[in-house]
mmJSON file of the N, C-alpha and C atoms, coordinates in Angstrom:
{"data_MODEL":{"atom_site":{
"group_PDB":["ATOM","ATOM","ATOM","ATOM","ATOM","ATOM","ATOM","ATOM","ATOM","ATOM","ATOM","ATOM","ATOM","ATOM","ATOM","ATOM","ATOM","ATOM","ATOM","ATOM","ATOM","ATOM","ATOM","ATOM","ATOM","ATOM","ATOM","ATOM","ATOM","ATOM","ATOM","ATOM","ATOM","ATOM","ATOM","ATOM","ATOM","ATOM","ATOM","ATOM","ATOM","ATOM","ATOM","ATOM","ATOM","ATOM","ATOM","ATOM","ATOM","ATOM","ATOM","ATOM","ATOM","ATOM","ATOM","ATOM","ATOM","ATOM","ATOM","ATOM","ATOM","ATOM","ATOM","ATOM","ATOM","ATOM","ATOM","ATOM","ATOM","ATOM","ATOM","ATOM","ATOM","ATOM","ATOM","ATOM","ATOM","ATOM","ATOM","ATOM","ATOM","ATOM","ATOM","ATOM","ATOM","ATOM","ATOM","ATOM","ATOM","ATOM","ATOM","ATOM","ATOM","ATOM","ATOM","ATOM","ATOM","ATOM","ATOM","ATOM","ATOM","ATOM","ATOM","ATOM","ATOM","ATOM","ATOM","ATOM","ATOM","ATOM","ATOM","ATOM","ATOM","ATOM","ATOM","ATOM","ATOM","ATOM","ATOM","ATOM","ATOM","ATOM","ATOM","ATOM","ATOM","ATOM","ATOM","ATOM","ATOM","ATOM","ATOM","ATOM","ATOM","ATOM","ATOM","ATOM","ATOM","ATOM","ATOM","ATOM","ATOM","ATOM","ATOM","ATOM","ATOM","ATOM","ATOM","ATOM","ATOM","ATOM","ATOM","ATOM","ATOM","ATOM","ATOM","ATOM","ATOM","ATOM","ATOM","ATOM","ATOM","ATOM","ATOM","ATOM","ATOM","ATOM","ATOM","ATOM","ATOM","ATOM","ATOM","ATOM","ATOM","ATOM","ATOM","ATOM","ATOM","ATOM","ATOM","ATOM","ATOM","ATOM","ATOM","ATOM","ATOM","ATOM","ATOM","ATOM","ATOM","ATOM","ATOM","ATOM","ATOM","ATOM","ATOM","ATOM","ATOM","ATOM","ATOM","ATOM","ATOM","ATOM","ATOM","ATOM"],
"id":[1,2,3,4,5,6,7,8,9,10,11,12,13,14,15,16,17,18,19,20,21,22,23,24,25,26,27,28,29,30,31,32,33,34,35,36,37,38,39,40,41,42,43,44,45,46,47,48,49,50,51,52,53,54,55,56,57,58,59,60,61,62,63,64,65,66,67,68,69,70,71,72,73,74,75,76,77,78,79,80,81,82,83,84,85,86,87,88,89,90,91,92,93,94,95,96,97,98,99,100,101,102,103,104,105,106,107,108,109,110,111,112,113,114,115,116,117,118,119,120,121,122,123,124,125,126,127,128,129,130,131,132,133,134,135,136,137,138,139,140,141,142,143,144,145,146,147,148,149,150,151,152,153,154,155,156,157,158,159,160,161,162,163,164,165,166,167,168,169,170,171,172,173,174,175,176,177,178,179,180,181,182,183,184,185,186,187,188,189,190,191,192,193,194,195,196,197,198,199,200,201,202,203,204],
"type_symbol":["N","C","C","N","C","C","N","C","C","N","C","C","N","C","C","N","C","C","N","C","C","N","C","C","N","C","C","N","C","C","N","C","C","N","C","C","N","C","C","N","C","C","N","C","C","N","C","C","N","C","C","N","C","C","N","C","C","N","C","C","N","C","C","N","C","C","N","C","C","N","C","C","N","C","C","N","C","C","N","C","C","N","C","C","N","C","C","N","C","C","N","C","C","N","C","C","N","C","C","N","C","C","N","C","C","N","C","C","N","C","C","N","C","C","N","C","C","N","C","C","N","C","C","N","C","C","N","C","C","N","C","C","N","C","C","N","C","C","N","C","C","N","C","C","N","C","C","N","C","C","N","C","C","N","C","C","N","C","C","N","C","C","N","C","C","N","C","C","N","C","C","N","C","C","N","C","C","N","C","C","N","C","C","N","C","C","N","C","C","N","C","C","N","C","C","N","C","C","N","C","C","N","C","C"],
"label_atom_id":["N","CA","C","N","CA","C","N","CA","C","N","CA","C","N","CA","C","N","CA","C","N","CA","C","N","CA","C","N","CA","C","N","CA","C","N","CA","C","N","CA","C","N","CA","C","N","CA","C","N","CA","C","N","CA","C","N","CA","C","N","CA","C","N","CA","C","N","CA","C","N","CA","C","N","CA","C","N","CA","C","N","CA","C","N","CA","C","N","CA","C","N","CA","C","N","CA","C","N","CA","C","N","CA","C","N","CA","C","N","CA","C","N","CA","C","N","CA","C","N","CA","C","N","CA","C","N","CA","C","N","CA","C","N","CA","C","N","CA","C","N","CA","C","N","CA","C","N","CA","C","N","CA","C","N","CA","C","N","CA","C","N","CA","C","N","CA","C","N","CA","C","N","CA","C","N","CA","C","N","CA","C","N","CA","C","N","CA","C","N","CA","C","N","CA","C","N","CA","C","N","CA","C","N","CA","C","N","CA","C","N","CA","C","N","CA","C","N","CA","C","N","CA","C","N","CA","C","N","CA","C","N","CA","C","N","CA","C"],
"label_alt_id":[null,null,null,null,null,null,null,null,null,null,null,null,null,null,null,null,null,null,null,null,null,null,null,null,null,null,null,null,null,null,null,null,null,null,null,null,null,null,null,null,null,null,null,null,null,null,null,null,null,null,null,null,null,null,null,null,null,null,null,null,null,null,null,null,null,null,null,null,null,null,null,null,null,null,null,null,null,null,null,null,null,null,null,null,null,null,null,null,null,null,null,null,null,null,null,null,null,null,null,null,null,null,null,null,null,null,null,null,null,null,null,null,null,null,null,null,null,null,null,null,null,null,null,null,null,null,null,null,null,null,null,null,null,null,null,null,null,null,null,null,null,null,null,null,null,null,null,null,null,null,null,null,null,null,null,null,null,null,null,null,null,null,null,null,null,null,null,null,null,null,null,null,null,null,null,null,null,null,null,null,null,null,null,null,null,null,null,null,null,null,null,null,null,null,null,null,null,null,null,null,null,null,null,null],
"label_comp_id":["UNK","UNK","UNK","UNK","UNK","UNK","UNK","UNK","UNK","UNK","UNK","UNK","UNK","UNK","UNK","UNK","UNK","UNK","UNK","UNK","UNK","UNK","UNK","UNK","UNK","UNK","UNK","UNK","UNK","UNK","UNK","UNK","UNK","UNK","UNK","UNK","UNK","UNK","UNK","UNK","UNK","UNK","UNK","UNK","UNK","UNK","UNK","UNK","UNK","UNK","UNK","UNK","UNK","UNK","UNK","UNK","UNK","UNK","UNK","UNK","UNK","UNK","UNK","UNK","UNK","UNK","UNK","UNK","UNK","UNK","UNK","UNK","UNK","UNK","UNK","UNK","UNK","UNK","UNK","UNK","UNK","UNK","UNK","UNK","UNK","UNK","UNK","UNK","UNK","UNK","UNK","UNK","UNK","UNK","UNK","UNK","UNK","UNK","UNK","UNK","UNK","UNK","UNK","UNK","UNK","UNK","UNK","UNK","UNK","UNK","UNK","UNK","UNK","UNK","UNK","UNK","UNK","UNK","UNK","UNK","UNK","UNK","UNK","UNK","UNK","UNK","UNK","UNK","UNK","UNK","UNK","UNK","UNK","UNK","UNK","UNK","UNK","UNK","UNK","UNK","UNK","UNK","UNK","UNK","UNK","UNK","UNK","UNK","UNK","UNK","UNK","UNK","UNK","UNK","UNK","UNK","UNK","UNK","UNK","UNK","UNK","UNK","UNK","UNK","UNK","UNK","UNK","UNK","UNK","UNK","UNK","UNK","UNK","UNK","UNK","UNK","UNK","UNK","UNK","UNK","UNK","UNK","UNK","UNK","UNK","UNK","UNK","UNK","UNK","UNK","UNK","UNK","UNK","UNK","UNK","UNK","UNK","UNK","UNK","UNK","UNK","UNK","UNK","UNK"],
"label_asym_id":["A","A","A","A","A","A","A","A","A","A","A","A","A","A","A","A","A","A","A","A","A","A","A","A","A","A","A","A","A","A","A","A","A","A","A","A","A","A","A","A","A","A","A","A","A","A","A","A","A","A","A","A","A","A","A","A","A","A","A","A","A","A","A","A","A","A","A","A","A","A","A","A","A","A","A","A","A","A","A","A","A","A","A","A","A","A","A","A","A","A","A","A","A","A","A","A","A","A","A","A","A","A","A","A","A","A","A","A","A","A","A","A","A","A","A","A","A","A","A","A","A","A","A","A","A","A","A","A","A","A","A","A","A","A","A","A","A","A","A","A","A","A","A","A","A","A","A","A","A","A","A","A","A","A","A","A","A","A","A","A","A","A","A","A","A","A","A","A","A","A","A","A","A","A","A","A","A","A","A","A","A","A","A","A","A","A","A","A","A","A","A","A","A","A","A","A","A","A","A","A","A","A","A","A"],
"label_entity_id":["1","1","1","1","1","1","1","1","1","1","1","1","1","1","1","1","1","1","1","1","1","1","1","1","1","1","1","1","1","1","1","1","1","1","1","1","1","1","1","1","1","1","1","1","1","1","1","1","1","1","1","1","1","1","1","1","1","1","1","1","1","1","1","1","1","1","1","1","1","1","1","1","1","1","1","1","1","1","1","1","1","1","1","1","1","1","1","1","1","1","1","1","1","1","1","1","1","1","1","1","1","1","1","1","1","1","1","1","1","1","1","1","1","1","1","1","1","1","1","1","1","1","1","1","1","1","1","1","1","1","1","1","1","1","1","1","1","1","1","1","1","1","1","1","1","1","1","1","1","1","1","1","1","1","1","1","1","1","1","1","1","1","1","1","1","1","1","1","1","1","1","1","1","1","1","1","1","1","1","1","1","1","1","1","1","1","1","1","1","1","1","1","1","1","1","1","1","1","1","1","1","1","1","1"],
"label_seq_id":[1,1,1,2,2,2,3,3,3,4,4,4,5,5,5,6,6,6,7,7,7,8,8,8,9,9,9,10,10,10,11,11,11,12,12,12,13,13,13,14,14,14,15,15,15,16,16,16,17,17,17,18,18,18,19,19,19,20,20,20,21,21,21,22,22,22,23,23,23,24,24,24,25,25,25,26,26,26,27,27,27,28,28,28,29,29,29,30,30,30,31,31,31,32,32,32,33,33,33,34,34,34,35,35,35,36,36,36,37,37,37,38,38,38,39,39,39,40,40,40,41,41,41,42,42,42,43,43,43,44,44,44,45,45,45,46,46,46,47,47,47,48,48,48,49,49,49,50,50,50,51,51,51,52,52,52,53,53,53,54,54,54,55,55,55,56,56,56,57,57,57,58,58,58,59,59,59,60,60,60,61,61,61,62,62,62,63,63,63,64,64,64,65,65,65,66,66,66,67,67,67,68,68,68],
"pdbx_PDB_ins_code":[null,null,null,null,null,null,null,null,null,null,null,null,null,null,null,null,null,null,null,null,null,null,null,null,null,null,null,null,null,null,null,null,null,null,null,null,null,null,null,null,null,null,null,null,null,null,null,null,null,null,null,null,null,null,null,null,null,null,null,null,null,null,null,null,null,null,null,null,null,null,null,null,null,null,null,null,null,null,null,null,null,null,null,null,null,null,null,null,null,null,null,null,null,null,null,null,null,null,null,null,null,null,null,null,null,null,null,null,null,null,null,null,null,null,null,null,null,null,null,null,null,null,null,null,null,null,null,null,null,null,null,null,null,null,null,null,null,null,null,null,null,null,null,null,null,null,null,null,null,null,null,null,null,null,null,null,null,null,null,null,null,null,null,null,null,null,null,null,null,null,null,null,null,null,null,null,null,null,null,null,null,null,null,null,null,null,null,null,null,null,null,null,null,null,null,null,null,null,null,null,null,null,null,null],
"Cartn_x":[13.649,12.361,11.767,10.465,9.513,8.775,8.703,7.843,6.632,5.551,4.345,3.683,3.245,2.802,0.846,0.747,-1.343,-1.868,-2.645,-3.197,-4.801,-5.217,-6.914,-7.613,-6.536,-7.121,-7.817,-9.143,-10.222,-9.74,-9.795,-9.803,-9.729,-10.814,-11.231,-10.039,-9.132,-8.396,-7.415,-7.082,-5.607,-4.461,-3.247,-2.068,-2.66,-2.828,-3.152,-4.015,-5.088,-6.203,-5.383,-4.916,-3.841,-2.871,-1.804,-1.228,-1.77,-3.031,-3.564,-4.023,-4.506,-4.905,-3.686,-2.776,-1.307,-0.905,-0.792,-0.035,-0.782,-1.876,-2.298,-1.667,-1.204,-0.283,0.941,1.835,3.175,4.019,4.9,5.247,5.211,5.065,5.07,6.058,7.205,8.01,8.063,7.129,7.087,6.025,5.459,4.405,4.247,4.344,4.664,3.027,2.479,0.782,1.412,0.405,0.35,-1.315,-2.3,-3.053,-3.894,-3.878,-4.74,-3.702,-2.571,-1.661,-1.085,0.031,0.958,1.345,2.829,3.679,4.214,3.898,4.175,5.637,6.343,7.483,7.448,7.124,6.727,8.477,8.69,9.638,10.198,9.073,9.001,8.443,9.29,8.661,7.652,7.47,6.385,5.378,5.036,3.91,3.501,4.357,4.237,3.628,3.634,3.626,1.799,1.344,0.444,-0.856,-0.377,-1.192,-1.465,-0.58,-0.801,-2.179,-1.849,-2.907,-3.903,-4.032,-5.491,-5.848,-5.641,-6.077,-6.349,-6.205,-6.063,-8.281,-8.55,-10.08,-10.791,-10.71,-11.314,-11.209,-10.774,-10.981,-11.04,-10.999,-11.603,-9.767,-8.769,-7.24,-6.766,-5.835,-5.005,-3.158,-3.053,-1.113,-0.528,0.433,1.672,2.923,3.931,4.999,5.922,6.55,6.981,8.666,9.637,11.101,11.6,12.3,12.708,13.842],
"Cartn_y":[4.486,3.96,3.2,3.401,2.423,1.468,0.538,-0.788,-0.737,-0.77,-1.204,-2.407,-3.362,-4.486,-4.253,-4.875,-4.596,-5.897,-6.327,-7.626,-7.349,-8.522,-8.491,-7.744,-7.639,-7.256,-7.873,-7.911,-8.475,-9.146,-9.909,-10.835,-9.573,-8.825,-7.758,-6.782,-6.053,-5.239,-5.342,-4.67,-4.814,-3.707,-4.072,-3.352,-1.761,-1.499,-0.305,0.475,0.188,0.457,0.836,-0.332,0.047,1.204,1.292,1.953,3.889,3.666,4.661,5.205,4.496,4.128,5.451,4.494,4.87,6.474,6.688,7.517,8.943,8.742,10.235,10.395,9.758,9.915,10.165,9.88,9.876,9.363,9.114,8.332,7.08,6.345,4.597,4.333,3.807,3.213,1.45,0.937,-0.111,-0.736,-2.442,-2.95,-4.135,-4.916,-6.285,-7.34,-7.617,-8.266,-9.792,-10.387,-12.18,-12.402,-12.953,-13.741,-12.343,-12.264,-11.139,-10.194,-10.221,-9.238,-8.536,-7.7,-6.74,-5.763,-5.543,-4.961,-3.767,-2.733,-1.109,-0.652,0.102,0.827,1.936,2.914,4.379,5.459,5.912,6.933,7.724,8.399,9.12,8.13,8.43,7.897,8.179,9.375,9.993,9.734,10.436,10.066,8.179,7.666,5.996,5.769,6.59,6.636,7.116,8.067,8.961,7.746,7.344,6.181,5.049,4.684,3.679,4.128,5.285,5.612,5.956,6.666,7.119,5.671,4.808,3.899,2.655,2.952,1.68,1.585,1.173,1.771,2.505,2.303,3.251,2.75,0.966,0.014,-1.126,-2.267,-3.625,-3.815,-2.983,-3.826,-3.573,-4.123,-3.728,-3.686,-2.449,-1.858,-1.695,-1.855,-2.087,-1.952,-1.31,-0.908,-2.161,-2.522,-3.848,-3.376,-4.485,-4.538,-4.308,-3.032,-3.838,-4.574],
"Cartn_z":[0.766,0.388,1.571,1.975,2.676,2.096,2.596,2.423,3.002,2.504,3.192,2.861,3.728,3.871,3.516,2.927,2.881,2.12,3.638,3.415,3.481,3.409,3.249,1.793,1.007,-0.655,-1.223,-1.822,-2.327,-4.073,-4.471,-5.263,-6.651,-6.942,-7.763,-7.705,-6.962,-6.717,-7.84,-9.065,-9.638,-9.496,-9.555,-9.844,-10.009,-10.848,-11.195,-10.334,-9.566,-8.833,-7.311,-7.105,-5.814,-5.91,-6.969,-7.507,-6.978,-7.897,-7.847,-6.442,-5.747,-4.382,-3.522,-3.702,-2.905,-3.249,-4.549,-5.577,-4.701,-4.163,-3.603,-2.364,-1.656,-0.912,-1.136,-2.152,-2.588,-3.733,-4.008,-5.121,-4.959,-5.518,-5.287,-6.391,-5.677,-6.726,-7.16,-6.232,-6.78,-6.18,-6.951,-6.774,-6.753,-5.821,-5.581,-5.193,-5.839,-5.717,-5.35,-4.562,-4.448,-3.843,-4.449,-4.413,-3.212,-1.773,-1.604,-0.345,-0.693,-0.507,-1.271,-0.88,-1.789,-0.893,-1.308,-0.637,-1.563,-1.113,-2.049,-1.058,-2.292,-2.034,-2.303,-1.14,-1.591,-1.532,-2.289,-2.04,-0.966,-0.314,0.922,2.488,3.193,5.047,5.086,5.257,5.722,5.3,3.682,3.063,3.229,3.746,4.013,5.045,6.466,7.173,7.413,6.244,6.266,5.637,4.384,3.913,4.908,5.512,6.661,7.916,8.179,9.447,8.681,7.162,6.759,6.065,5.931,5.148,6.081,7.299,8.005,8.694,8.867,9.407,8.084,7.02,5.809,4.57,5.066,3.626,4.309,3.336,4.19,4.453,3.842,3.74,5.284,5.471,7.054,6.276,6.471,6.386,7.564,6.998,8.242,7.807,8.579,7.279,7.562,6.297,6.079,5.952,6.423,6.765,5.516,5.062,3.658,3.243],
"occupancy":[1.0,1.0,1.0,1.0,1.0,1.0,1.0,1.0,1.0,1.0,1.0,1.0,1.0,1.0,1.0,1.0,1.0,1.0,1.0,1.0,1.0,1.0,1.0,1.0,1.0,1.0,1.0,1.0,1.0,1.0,1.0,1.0,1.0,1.0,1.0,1.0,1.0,1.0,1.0,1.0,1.0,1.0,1.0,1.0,1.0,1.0,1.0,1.0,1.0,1.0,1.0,1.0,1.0,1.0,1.0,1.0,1.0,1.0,1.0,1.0,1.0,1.0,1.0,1.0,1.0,1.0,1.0,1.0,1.0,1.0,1.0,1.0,1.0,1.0,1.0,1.0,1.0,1.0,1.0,1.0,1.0,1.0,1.0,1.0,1.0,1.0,1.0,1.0,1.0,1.0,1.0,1.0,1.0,1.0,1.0,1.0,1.0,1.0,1.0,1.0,1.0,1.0,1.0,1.0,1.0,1.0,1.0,1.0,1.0,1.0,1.0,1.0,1.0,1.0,1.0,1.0,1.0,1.0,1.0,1.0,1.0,1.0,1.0,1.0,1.0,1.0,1.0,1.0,1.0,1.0,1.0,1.0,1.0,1.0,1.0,1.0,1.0,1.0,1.0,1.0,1.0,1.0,1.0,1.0,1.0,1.0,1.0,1.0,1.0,1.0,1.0,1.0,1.0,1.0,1.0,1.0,1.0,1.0,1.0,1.0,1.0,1.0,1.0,1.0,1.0,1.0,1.0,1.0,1.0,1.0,1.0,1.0,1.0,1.0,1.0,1.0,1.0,1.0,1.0,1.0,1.0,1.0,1.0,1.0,1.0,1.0,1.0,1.0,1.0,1.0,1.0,1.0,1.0,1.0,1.0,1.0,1.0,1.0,1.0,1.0,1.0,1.0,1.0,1.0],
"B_iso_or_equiv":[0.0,0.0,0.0,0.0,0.0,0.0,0.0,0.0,0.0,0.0,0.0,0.0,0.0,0.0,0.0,0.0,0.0,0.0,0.0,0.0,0.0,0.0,0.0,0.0,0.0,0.0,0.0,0.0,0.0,0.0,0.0,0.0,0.0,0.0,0.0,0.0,0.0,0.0,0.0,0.0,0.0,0.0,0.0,0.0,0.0,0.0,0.0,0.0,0.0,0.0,0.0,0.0,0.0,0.0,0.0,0.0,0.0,0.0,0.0,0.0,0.0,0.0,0.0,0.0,0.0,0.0,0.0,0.0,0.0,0.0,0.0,0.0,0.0,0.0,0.0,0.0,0.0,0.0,0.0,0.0,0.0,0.0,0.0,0.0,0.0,0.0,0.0,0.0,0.0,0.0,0.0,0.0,0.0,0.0,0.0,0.0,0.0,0.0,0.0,0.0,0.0,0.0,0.0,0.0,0.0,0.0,0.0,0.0,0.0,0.0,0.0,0.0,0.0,0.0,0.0,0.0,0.0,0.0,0.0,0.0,0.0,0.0,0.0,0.0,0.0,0.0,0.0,0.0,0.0,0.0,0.0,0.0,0.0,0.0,0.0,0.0,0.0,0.0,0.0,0.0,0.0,0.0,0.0,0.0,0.0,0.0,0.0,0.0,0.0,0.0,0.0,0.0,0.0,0.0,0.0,0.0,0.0,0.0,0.0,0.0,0.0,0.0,0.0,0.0,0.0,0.0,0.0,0.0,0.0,0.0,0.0,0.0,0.0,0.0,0.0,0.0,0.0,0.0,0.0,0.0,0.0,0.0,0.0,0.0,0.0,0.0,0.0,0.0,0.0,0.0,0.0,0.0,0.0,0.0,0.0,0.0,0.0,0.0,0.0,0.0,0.0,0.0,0.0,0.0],
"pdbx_formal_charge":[null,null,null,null,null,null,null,null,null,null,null,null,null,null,null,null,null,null,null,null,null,null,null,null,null,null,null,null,null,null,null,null,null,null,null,null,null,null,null,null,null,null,null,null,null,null,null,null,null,null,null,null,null,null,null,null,null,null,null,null,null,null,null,null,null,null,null,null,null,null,null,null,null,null,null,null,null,null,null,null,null,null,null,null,null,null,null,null,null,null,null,null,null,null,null,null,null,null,null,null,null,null,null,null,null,null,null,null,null,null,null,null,null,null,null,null,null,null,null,null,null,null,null,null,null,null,null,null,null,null,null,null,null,null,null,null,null,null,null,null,null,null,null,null,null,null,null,null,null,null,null,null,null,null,null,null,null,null,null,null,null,null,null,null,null,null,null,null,null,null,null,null,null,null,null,null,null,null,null,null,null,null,null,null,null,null,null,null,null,null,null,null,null,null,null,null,null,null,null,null,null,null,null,null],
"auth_seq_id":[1,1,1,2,2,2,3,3,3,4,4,4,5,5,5,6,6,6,7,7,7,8,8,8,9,9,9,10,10,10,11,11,11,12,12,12,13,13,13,14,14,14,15,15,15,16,16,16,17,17,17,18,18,18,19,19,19,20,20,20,21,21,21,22,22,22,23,23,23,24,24,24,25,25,25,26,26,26,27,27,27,28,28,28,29,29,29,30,30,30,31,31,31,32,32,32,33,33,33,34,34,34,35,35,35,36,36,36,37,37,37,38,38,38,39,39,39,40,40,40,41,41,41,42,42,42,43,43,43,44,44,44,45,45,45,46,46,46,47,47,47,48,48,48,49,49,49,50,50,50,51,51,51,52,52,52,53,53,53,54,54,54,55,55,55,56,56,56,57,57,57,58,58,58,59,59,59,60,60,60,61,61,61,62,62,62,63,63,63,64,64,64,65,65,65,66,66,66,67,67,67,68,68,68],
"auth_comp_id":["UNK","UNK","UNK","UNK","UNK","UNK","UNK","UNK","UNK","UNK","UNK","UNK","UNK","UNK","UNK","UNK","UNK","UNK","UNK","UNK","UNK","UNK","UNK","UNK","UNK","UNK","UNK","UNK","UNK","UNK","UNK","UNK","UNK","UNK","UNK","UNK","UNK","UNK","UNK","UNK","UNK","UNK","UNK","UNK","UNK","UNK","UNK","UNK","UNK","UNK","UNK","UNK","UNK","UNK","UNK","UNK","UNK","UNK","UNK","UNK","UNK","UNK","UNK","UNK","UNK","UNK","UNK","UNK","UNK","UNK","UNK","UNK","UNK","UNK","UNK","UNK","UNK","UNK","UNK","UNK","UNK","UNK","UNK","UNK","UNK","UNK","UNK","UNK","UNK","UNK","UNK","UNK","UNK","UNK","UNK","UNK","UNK","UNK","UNK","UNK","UNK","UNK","UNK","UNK","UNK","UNK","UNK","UNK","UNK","UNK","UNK","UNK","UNK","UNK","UNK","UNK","UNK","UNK","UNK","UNK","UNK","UNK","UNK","UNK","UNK","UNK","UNK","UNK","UNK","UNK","UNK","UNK","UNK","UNK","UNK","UNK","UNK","UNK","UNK","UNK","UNK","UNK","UNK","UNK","UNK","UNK","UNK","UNK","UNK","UNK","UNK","UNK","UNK","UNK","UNK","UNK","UNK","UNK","UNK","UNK","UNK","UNK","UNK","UNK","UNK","UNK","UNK","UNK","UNK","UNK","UNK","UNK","UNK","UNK","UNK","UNK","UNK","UNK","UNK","UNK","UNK","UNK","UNK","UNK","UNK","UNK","UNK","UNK","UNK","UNK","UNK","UNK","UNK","UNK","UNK","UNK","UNK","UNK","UNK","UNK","UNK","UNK","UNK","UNK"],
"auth_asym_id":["A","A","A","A","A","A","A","A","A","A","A","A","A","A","A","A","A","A","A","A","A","A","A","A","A","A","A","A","A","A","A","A","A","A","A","A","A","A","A","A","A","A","A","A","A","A","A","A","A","A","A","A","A","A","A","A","A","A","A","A","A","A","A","A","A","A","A","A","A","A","A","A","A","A","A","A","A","A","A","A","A","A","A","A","A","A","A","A","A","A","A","A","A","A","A","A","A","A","A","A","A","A","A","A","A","A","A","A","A","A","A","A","A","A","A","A","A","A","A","A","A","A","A","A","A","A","A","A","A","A","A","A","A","A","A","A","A","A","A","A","A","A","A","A","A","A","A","A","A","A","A","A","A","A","A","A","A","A","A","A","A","A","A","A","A","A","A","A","A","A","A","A","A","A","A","A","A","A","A","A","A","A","A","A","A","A","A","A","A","A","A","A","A","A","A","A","A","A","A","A","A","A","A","A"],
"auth_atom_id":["N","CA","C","N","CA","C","N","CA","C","N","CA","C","N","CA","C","N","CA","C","N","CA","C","N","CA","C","N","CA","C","N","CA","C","N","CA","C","N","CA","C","N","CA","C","N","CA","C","N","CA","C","N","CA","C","N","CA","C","N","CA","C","N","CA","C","N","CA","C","N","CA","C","N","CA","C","N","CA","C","N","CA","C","N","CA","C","N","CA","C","N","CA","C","N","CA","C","N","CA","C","N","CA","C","N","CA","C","N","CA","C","N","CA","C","N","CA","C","N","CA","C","N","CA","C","N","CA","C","N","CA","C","N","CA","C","N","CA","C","N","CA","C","N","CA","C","N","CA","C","N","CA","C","N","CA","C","N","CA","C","N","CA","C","N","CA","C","N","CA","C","N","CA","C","N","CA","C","N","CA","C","N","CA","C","N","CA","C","N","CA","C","N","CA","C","N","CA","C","N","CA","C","N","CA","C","N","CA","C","N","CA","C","N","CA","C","N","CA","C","N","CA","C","N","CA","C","N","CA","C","N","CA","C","N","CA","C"],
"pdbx_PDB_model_num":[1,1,1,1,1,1,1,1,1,1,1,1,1,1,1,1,1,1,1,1,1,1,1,1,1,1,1,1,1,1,1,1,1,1,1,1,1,1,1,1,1,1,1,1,1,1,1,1,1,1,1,1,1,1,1,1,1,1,1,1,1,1,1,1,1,1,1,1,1,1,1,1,1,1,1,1,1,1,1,1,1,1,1,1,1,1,1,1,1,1,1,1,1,1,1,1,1,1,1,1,1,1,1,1,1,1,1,1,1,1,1,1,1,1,1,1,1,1,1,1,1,1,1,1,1,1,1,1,1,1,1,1,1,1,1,1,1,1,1,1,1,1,1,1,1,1,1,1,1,1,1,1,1,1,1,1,1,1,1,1,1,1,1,1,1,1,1,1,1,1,1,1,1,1,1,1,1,1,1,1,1,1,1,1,1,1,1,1,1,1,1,1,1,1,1,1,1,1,1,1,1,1,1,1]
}}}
């Protein structure tokens, strides 16, 4: 499993929305929210890897893959 780190999340953003967000990239096995971060655990590297560069420049958030 990969960790991804994604900060700068807007106040409005919930669980589910992110979730969904991610899920077109890969499986997300898990979902960790705090105040305007959250840290996703996607199944696959790659597809982790894929969400990170298409999502980075194409929302207000900034990802980064996180240590797990």
């Amino acid at each position: 499993m990969t960790s991804i780190y994604i900060g700068n999340l807007g106040a409005s953003i919930t669980e589910t929305e992110l979730r969904t967000q991610l899920e077109t990239y890969g499986r997300v096995n898990r979902v960790y929210m705090c105040h305007d971060f959250a840290v996703i655990g996607m199944e696959d590297e790659s597809a982790a890897k894929r969400a990170i560069t298409d999502l980075n420049g194409r929302t207000t958030w900034f990802l980064r893959e996180y240590p797990s």
